[in-house]
C-alpha positions as CSV (number, residue, x, y, z in Angstrom):
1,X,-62.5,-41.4,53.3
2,X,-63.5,-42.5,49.7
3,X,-66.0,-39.8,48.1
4,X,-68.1,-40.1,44.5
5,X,-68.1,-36.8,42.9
6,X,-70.9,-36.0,40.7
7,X,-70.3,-33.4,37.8
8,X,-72.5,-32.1,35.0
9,X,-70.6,-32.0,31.4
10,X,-68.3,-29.1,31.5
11,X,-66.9,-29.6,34.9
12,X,-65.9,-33.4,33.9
13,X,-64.3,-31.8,31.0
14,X,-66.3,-33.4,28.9
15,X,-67.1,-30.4,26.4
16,X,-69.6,-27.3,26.7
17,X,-72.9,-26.3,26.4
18,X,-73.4,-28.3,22.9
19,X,-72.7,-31.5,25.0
20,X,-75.8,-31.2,27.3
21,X,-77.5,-34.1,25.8
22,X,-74.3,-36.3,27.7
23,X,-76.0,-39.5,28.7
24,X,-74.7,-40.9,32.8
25,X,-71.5,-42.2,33.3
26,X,-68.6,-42.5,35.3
27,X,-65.2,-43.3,35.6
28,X,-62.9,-44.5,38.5
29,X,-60.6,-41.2,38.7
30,X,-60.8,-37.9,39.6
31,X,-62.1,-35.7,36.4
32,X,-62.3,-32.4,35.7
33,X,-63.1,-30.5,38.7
34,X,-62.7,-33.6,40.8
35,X,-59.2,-33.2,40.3
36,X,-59.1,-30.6,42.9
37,X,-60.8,-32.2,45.2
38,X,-58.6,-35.2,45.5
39,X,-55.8,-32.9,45.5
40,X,-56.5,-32.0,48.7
41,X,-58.2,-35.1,49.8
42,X,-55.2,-37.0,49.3
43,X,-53.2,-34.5,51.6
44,X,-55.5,-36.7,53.9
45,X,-55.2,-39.7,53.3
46,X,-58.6,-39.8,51.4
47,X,-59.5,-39.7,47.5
48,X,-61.9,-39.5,45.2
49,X,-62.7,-43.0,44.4
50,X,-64.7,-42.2,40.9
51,X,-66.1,-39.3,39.2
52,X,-70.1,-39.5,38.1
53,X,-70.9,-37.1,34.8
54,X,-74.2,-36.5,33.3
55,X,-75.1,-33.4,30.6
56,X,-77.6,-31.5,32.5
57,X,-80.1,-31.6,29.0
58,X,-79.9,-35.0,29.3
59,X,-80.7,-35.5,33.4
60,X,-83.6,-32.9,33.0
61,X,-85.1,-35.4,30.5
62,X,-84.5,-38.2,32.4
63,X,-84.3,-37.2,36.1
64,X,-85.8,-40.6,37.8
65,X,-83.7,-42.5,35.2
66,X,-80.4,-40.7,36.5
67,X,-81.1,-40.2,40.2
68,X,-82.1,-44.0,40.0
69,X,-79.1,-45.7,38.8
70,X,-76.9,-43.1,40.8
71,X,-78.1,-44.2,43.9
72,X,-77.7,-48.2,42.7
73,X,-74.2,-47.6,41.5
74,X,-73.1,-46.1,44.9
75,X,-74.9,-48.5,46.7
76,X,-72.8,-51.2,45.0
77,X,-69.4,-49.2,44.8
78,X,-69.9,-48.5,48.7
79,X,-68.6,-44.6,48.9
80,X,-68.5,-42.8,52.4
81,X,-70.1,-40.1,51.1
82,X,-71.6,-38.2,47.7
83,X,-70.0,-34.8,46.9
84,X,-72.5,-33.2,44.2
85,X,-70.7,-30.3,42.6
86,X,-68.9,-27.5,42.9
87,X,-71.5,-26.6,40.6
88,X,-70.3,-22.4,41.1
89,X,-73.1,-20.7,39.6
90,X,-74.6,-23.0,36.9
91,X,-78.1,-23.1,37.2
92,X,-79.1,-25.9,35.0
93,X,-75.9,-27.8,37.3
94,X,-76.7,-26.8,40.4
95,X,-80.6,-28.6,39.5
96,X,-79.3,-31.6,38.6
97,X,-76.7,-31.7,41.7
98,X,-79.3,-31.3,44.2
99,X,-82.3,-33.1,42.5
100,X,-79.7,-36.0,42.6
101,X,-78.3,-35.7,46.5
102,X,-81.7,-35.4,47.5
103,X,-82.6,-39.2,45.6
104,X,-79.6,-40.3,46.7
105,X,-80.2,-39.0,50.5
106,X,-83.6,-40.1,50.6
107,X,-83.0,-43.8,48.9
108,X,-79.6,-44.5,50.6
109,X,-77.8,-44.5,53.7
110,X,-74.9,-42.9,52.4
111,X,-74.2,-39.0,53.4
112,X,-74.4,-36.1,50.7
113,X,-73.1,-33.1,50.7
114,X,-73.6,-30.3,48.3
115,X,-71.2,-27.3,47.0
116,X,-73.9,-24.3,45.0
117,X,-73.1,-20.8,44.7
118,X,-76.3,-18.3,45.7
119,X,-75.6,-16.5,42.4
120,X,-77.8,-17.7,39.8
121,X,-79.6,-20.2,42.0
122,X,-81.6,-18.1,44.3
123,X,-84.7,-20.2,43.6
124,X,-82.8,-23.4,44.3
125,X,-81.3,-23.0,47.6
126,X,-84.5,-22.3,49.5
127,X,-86.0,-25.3,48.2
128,X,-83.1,-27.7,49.3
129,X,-81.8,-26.3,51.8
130,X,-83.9,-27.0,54.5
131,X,-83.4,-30.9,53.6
132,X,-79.3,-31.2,51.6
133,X,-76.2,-29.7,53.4
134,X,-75.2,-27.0,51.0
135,X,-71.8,-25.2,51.1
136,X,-71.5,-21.9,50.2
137,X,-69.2,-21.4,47.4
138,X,-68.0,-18.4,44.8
139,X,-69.7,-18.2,41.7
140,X,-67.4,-18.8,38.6
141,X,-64.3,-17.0,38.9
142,X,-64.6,-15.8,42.5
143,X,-62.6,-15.6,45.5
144,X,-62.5,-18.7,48.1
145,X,-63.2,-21.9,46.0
146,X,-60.0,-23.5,48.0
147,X,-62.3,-22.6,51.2
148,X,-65.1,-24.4,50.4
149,X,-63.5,-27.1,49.1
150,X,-62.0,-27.4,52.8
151,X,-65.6,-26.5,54.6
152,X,-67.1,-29.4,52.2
153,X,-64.3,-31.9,52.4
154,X,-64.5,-31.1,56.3
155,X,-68.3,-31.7,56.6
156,X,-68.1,-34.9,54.7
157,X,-65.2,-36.2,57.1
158,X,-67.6,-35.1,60.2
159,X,-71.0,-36.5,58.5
160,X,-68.9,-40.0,58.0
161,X,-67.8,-40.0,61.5
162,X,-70.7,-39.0,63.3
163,X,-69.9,-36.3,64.3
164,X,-71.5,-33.0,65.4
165,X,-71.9,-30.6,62.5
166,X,-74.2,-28.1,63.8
167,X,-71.4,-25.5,64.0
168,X,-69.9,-25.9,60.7
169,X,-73.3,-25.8,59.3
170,X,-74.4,-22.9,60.7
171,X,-70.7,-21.2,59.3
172,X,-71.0,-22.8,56.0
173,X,-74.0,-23.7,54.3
174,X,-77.2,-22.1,53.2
């Protein structure tokens, strides 16, 4: 399984709030948080195949611009399936992440999944939920991020087979 992660500046490792304004890009590694991820996806014979980065000052001025060439670039580079996050409990993150699974699951045929903490984002999760497969996850600093990373990794591998996810839906996501 090849996944794209998309990150907002500070989980790419790309600096901090004073790097908002942090125009798209994307390199073909595992960054920042990714790093985890493909940790563990390579345990199974999967990786992260690139890492997608945007500052979130910068998406929020340009969200059609950004979810645009997002879902081009994955359309050409082929991914099984969009990761968007762990955005933990960054608001400003977790709005980007699942404005731009939503384009990308709407204008695509290539599966999303998202990872967003509750904290922080109550008035996010109702509005996506209903239409983006969101894991639960802890908010910055909390207990069980190696969980979710399994439950999310897990639900990609089912959503690129095919297969039934009903049950690990209704255990893991909002």
């Amino acid at each position: 399984m090849k996944i794209i992660v998309l990150l907002d500046q500070i989980q790419a490792g790309l600096g901090g709030k004073e790097k908002a304004d942090t125009e798209l890009g994307g390199k073909k590694l595992a960054m920042g948080a990714a790093d985890t991820i493909d940790k563990t996806l390579k345990k199974k014979d999967s990786e992260v195949m690139a890492t997608f980065f945007c500052g979130t000052e910068y998406f929020s001025e340009n969200k059609d611009l950004v979810s645009g060439k997002i879902t081009r670039m994955l359309q050409k580079m082929k991914p099984d399936v969009l990761l968007v996050g762990p955005t933990y409990d960054y608001h400003d993150f977790a709005d980007m992440a699942l404005e731009v699974g939503l384009a990308v699951q709407t204008n695509s045929d290539i599966p999303v999944v998202a990872m967003v903490a509750s904290e922080k984002n109550e008035d996010l999760v109702p509005q996506f939920s209903d239409k983006l497969d969101i894991i639960h996850m802890p908010k910055k600093g909390g207990t069980g991020l190696s969980d979710s990373i399994d439950h999310a990794l897990e639900l990609c591998n089912k959503k690129v087979n095919n297969e039934d996810i009903s049950e690990l839906k209704s255990n893991y996501c909002f």
